[in-house]
C-alpha positions in Angstrom: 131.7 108.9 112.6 134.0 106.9 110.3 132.8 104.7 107.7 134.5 101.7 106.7 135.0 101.2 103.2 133.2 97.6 102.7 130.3 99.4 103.6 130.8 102.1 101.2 131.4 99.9 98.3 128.4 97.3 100.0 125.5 100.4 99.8 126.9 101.6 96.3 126.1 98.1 95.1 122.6 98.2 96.3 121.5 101.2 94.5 121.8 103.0 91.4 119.6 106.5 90.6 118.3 107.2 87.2 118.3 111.1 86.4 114.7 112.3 86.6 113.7 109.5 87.3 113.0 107.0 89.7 116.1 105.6 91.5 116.8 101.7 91.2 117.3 99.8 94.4 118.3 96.1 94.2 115.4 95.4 96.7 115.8 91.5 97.0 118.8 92.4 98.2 117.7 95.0 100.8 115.1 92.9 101.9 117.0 90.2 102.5 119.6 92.2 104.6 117.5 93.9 106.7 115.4 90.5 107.3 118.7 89.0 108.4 119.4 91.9 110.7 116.1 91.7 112.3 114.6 88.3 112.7 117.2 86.5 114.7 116.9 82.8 114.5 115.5 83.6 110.4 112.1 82.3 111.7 109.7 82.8 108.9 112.6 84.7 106.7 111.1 83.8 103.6 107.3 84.8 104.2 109.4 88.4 105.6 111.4 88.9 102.9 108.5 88.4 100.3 106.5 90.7 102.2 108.9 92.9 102.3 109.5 92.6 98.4 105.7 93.4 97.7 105.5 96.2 99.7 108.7 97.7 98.1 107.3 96.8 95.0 104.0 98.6 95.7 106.1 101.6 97.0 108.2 102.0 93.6 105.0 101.2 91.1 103.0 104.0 93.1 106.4 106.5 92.7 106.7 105.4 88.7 103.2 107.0 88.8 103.5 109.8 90.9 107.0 110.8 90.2 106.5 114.1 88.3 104.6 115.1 90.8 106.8 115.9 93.4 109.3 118.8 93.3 112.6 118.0 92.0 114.1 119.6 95.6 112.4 117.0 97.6 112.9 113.9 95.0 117.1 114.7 95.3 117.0 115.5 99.2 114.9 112.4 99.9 116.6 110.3 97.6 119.8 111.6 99.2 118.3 110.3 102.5 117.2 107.0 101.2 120.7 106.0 100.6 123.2 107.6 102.4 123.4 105.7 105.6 125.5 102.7 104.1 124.7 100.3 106.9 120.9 100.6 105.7 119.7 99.1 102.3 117.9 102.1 100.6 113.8 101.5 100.5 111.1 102.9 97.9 108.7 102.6 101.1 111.2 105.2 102.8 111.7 107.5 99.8 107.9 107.4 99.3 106.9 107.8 102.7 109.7 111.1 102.5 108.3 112.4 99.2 104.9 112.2 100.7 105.7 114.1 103.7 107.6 116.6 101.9 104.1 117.0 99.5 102.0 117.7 102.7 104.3 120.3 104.2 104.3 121.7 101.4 100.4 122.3 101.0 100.1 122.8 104.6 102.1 125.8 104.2 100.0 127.1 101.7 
């Protein structure tokens, strides 16, 4: 699969990790974009996008908190995976959601 170079340069501008810490992602932005891409004729894009922005919000304060506690493995793969698909804004709801999953696997194999 070849990917254009806009959309390179687009994703790179939408993100930028921290070391150990947790990445930044320009989530107005990502919001916005994938409000655009979903809701058609923009009915009720504002009310979507700032529900959007709360929940990211929600998802990076609770991953400030928690972020020493997941292994460093699974914070770099599922950060990897947040943003490496350049046509999709990178989400703290996403990288969360991964982390968490990664967490339970982890104790359920114990």
């Amino acid at each position: 699969m070849l990917i254009s170079f806009s959309s390179v340069v687009l994703a790179s501008q939408l993100f930028m990790t921290v070391a150990d810490g947790v990445p930044k992602f320009d989530i107005a932005r990502g919001c916005r974009a994938d409000n655009t891409n979903t809701s058609g004729l923009g009915t009720g894009l504002d009310e979507s996008t700032k529900r959007c922005m709360g929940d990211e919000q929600a998802a990076r304060d609770q991953l400030q908190a928690q972020w020493s506690q997941f292994a460093p493995s699974d914070r770099a793969m599922c950060t990897t995976n947040a943003t490496d698909v350049p046509a999709l804004p990178p989400s703290y709801v996403d990288l969360l959601t991964c982390l968490q999953g990664q967490q339970l696997a982890r104790k359920m194999k114990n």
